[in-house]
N, C-alpha and C positions, 0 to 999 in steps of 0.2 A: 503774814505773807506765805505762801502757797507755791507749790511748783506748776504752771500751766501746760505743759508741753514738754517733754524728753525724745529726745535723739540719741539713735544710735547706730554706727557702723563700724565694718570689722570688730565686732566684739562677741567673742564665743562665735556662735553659730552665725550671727549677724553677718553675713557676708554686704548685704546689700545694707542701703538705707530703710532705718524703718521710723517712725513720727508715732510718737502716744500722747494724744490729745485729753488730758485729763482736765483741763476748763478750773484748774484749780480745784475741782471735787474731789472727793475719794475715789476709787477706782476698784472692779472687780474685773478682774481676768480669768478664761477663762482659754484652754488650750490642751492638748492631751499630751502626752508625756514625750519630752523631746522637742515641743513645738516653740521653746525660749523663755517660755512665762519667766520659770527662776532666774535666766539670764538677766531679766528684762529689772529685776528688782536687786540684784549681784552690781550690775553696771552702776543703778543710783549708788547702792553704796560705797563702790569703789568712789566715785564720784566727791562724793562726802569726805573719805578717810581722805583721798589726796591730797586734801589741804593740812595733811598734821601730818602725814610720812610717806616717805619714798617706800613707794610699792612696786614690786617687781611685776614686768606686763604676761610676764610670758604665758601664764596661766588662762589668762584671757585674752591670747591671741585667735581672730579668726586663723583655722589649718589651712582655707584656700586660696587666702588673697596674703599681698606680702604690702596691701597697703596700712597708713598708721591706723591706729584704733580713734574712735571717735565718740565722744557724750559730751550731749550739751543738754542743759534746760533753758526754759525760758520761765522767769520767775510771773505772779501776778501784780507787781508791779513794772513790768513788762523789760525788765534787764534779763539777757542770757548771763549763762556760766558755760563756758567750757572745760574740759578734760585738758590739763597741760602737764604735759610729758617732757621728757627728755630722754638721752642717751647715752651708757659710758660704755669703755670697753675695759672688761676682768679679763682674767686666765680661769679658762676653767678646765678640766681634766686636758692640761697640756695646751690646751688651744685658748687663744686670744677672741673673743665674743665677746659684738656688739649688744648689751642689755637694754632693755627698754626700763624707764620708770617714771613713778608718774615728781611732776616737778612741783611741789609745795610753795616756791619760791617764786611763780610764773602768776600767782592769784596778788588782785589788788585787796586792800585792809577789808573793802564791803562787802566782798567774793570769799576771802578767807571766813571772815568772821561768820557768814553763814554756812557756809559749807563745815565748818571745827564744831557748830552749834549742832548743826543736825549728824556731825558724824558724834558725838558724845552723847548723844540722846535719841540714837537709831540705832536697834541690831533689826538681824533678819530671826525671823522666827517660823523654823520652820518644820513640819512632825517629824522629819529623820533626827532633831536635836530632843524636840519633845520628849522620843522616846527612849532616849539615854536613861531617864529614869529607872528603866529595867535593869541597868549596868550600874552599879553604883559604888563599886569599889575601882573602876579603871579611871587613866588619867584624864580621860574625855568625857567624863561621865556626867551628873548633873549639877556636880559641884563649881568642873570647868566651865559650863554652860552659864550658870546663874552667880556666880562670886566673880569669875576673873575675866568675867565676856560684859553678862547685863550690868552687872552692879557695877565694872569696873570704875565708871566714874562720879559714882557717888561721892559727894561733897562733902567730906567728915566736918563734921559740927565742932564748936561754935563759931572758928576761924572762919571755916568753908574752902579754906586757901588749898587743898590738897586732897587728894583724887584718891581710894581704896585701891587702884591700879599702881600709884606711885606708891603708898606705904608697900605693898609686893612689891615693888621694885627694889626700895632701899632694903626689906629683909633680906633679899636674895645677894645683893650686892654687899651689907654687912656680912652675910653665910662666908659668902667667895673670899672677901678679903679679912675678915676679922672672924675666923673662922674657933677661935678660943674662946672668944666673947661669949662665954654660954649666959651669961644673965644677961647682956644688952639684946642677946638673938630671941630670947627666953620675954620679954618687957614686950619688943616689940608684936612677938607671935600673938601675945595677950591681947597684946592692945587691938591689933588686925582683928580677934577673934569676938574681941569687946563690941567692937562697931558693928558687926558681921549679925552679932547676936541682938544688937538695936533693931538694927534694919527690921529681920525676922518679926521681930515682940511689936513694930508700928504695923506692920502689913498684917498681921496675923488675921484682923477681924473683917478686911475686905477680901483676905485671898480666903478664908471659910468660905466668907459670902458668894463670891465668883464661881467655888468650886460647886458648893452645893447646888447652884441655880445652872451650872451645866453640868452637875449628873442627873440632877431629882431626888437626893440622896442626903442622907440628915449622914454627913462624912464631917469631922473635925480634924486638923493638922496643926500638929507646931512643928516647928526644925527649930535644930541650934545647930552649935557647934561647936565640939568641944576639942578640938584638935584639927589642923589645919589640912582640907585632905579629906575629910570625909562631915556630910551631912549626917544629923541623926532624926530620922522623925518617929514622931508620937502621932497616931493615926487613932480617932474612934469610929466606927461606922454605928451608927443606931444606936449611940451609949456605950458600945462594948470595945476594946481594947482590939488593937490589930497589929500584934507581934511582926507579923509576916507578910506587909502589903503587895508583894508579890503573888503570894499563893491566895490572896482576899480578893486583891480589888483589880478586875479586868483591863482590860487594853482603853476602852473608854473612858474610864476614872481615873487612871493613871496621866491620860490623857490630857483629861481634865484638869487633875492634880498640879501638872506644869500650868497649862494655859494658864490658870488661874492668880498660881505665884506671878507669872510673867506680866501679867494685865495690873494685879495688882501693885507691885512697883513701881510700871509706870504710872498707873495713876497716883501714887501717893509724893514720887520720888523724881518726877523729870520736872527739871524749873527752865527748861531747854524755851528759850522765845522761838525757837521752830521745830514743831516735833510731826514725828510721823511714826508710824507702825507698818510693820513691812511683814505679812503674814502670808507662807508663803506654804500650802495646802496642810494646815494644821487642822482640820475637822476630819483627818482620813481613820481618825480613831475614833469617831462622835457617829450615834447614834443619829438618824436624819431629826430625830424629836427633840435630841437635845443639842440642835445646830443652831435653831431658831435663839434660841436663851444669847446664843455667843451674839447675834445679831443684837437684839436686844441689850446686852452691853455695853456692845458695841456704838448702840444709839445711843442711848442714856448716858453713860461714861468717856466716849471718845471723840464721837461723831464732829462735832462743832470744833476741840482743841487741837485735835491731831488730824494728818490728811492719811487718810490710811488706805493700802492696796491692800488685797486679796488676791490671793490667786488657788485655782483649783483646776482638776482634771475633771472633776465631777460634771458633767453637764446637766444633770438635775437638780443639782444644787446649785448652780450657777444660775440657771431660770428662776429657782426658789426664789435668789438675792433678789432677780431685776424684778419682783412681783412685791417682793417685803420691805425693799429699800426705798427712801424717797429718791427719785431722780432729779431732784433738784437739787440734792445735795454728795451722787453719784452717779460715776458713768460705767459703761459697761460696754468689754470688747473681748473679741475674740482671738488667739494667733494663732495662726497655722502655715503648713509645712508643703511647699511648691515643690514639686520635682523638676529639675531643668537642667539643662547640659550647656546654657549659655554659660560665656566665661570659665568653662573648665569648672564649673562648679555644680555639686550633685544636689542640693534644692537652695529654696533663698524662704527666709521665715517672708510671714507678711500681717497684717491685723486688719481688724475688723469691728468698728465699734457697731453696739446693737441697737441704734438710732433709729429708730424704722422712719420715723420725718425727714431724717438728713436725710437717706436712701429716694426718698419720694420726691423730693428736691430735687437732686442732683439726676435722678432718671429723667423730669420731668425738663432741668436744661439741659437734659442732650438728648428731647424729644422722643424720651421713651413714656409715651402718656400710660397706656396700660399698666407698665410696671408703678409709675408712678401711684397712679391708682389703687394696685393692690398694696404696696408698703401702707398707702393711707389708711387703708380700711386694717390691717392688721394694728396701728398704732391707734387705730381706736377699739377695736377690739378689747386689745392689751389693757387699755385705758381704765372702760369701764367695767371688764371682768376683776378687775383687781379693786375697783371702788367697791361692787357687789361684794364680793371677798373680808374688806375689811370692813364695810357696814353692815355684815353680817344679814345681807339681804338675804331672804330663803333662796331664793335665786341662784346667788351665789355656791350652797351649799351643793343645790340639785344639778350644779356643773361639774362638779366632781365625778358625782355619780353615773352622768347620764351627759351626753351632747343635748345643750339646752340652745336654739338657734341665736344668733346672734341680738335680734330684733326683739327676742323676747327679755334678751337681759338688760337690753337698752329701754324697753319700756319700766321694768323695774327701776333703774337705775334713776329715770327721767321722775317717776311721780318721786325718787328720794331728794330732788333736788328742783325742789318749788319755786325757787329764788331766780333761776336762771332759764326765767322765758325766752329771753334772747337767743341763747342758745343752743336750747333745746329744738325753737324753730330753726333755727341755721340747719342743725344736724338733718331734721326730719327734710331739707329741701332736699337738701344730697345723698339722698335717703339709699339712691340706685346704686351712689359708691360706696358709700360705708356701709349699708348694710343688704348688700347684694357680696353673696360669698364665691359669683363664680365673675364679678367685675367684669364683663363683659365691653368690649373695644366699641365706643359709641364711635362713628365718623365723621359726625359733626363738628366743625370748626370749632364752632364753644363749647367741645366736649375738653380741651385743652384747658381753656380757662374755669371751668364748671372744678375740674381736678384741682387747679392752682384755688380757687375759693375752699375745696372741700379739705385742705393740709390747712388752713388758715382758720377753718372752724374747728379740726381737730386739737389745734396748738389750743388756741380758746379756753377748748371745753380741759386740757389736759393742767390746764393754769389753774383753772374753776376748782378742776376733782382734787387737785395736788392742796389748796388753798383750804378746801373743805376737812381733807384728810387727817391735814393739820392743827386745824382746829379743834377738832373730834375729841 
């Protein structure tokens, strides 16, 4: 089961409503700094944790509006969840305040139950945590990151009955009240550091794997742990020993170095019946070359088990995605930042998925034929430069280099795909919309319906190229 749709208002900057139609896919986001992306993946997980504790709202209050805060999904078995809150009144410096929090008690057992599954086997991951790495003696550093955040609730074995969050708990609550017990505080630390040190020795040979395949780089790592508080790792680069990975291994590696761990765990260590990955612009360290590889993992390792967002500021990376990824198995949008002075409020976010067929649609019932027109011809565009692209048509290559016309990529593309005469003659009838690049306003009455045929051979051929791709 899948989340199909998320809502949300008043929340962060969210003043207004806003709808992310993710169709049950993955999802890439794509918005420039400020414009909510992180809010938008902050709110699912609020979301999630609210069914296992009282969360204080205040944090993610919209500052403009004083109305309540609002997220719901809609699941793909077509049940919503809402955000349920409550409210008490503390003392706080002298004064009596009303607190907002969210209500754990307010979800039904099928509501709980998914929402406690997906909060136990969801963090957000995102490069300001990645590169904690560089800090490795403070308390937030990648120990808190990776031990007491991701791993928290790892299932210690054989029982399974008890969470590596709760064994931290009882030590610390042993500390506080049995504060002499030096051998029971002494057994447990052991035992924490035993499990800790498991974990590390099962992942080691996928998180090499991961790592190496997002630097390019023959890099080897072990961590342990020999005292609770700091990580120790053993790094080889090329064979040779690296005392000092700070002074060795760049901002990309390092980079890397996290992602790698963090991918790795989840895939060897979430037994979550609903998982997700909530990756939130972690390639700000990666090399554009070695971006592709995360993708790649991404496919091969994640794609089908987990519903995963993206999000990024990069807009050339974000194009990358919607040309590398299947679109059948993700969608792609945009958010951005309105200026406006209704309601006393100085902008309202808003989104934008990159559908260029919805767009052709939706112009074409509210009688904008031209525009419709041109979204048509740009979704076939898209279509077949990206088929050339991956079947390595010379075609393809020489687009790179050079504006190679549309017409002529489509004749490549057409003698690659022998099978589909139907098709090919569809395209060539509506030849003047798709591959006519300045779409020109016919005014003829079945110039209307000519558009409404030519998104309907686009869909077609986009079913054909995706079905071929796949096969490949």
């Amino acid at each position: 089961m899948r989340i199909k749709t998320l809502k949300i208002k008043n929340f962060k900057g969210f003043a207004n409503e806003i709808e992310i139609d993710l169709k049950g896919k993955n999802l890439v986001i794509y918005g420039e700094n400020g414009s909510g992306k992180t809010s938008l993946v902050e709110a699912l997980k609020l979301l999630f944790d609210s069914a296992s504790s009282e969360i204080e709202l205040e944090k993610y209050k919209n500052v403009f509006t004083k109305q309540p805060m609002e997220i719901s999904i809609k699941r793909t078995n077509g049940e919503a969840i809402s955000l349920k809150t409550k409210s008490k009144k503390e003392k706080r410096n002298g004064e009596e305040k009303e607190i907002g929090l969210t209500n754990p008690d307010g979800y039904g057992d099928g509501e709980r139950i998914f929402l406690e599954a997906l909060s136990r086997s969801t963090s957000i991951l995102s490069y300001r945590q990645l590169m904690k790495i560089y800090d490795l003696s403070t308390p937030e550093d990648f120990y808190e990151l990776f031990i007491r955040n991701i791993m928290a609730y790892y299932l210690i074995p054989p029982r399974r009955e008890k969470t590596l969050i709760e064994e931290f708990q009882e030590l610390e609550k042993l500390k506080k009240e049995h504060p002499r017990s030096k051998k029971r505080i002494r057994e447990k630390e052991e035992f924490i550091k035993g499990e800790i040190n498991k974990i590390f020795a099962e992942i080691k040979e996928t998180w090499n794997q991961y790592t190496q395949t997002l630097t390019g780089d023959n890099i080897k790592i072990e961590c342990s742990l020999e005292e609770l508080g700091k990580l120790n790792f053993s790094v080889k680069w090329n064979g040779k020993d690296v005392s000092d990975i700070l002074s060795y291994l760049n901002e990309g590696r390092l980079n890397a170095i996290s992602l790698g761990l963090f991918l790795a765990y989840y895939k060897r260590f979430n037994d979550s019946p609903y998982k997700m990955l909530l990756l939130d612009d972690v390639v700000i360290g990666l090399d554009m070359n070695l971006r592709i590889p995360l993708l790649d993992i991404l496919q091969k390792d994640f794609e089908e088990e987990y519903q995963i967002i993206i999000t990024t500021f990069d807009e050339n990376w974000f194009n990358l995605m919607k040309q590398y990824l299947n679109s059948n198995k993700w969608e792609f949008m945009k958010v951005f930042v309105k200026r406006t002075d209704n309601n006393n409020r100085p902008f309202i976010v808003g989104s934008e998925h990159q559908d260029y067929l919805r767009k052709a649609k939706e112009y074409l019932n509210n009688g904008d034929v031209p525009a419709a027109a041109l979204y048509t011809r740009l979704e076939f565009e898209r279509i077949v430069l990206k088929y050339a692209e991956k079947r390595r048509l010379k075609i393809g290559f020489r687009r790179k280099v050079q504006k190679i016309p549309i017409n002529e990529i489509w004749e490549a593309v057409k003698a690659d795909l022998p099978k589909a005469k139907t098709i090919r003659k569809r395209v060539d009838t509506y030849k003047s919309i798709l591959l006519n690049p300045a779409v020109h306003y016919d005014p003829r009455p079945k110039y209307r319906q000519e558009v409404s045929y030519a998104i309907d051979v686009v869909e077609k051929l986009k079913e054909k190229i995706t079905r071929e791709l796949n096969s490949s």
